[in-house]
LODRENZA-503040 format. One record per residue (C-alpha): z negated, x negated, y negated. Coordinates in steps of 0.1 Angstrom, whole numbers, padded with zeros to 4 digits, always signed. Each point is the difference from the previous one (the first is absolute). Example, Ala and Ser with C-alpha at 12.3 -4.5 7.8 and 13.67 -1.06 7.14 Angstrom:
BEGIN
-0078-0123+0045 +0007-0014-0034 
***
This chain:
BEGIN
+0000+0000+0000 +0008-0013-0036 -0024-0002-0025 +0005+0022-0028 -0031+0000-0025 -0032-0016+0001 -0007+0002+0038 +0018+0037+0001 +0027-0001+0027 +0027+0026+0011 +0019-0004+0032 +0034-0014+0000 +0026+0028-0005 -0027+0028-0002 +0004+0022-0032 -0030+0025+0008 -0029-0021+0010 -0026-0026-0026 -0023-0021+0019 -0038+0001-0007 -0021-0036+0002 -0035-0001-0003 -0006-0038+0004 -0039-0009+0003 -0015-0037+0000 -0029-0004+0018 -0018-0032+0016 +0012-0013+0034 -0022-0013+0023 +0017-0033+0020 -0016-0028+0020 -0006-0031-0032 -0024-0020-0011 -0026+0016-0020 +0006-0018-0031 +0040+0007-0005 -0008+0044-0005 +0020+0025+0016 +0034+0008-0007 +0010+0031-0015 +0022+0024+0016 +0024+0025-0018 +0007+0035+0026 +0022+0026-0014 +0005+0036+0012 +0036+0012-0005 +0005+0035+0004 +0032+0022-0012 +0007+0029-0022 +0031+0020+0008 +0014+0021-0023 +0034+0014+0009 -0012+0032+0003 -0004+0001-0038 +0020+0009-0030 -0010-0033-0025 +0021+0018-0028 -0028+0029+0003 -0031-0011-0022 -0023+0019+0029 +0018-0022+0026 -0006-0034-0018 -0034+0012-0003 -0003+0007+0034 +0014-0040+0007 -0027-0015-0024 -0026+0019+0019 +0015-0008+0030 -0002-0037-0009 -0038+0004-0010 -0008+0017+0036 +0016-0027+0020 -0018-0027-0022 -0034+0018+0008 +0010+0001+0035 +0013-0036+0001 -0034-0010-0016 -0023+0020+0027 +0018-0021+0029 -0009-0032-0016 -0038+0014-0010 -0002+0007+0037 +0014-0039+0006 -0022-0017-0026 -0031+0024-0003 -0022-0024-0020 +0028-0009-0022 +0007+0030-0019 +0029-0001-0033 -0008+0027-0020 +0031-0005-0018 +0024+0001+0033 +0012+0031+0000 +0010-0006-0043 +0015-0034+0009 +0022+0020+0030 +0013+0023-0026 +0006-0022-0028 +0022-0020+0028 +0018+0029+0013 +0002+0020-0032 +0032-0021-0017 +0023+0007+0033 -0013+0041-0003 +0009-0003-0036 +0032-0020+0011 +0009+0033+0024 -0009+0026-0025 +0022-0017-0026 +0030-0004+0025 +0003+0032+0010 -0003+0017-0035 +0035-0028-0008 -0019-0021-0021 
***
């Protein structure tokens, strides 16, 4: 999958689909020597969020994409909460959206011709 925006992907060739990431850092625990630390690990959940069954020149569908968008971040954010239970991001599901939010806008403007 190309990259298109700040971690946002869409599949190759797929016109009705933006990819959720909720990336999350947390501490790794690997076999060192005590005084090197621990490395740090970066996980991310990528989910999708179809939306061919919308009309994006219909402000209530476009609405319905953002919202759509929000869900998926929540629900991208959950799985890694159940990964990494005692290291919660309260800003995950904000960072998801803000990274997923330019391709919706990208969609919404396509199909409206502009």
């Amino acid at each position: 999958m190309p990259a298109t925006m700040a971690g946002a992907q869409t599949p190759e060739g797929s016109q009705n689909e933006i990819t959720v990431e909720a990336p999350r850092s947390a501490p790794m625990r690997i076999e060192r020597n005590p005084y090197t630390g621990a490395a740090i690990a970066v996980t991310t959940v990528r989910m999708s969020v179809l939306y061919g069954d919308l009309d994006l020149t219909a402000p209530r569908d476009a609405d319905r994409l953002m919202l759509r968008v929000r869900n998926v971040a929540r629900d991208a954010c959950k799985q890694l909460d159940r990964l990494f239970p005692l290291d919660p991001d309260e800003t995950c599901v904000d960072k998801a959206v803000d990274n997923a939010a330019p391709l919706a806008t990208a969609a919404i403007a396509a199909a409206r011709g502009r």
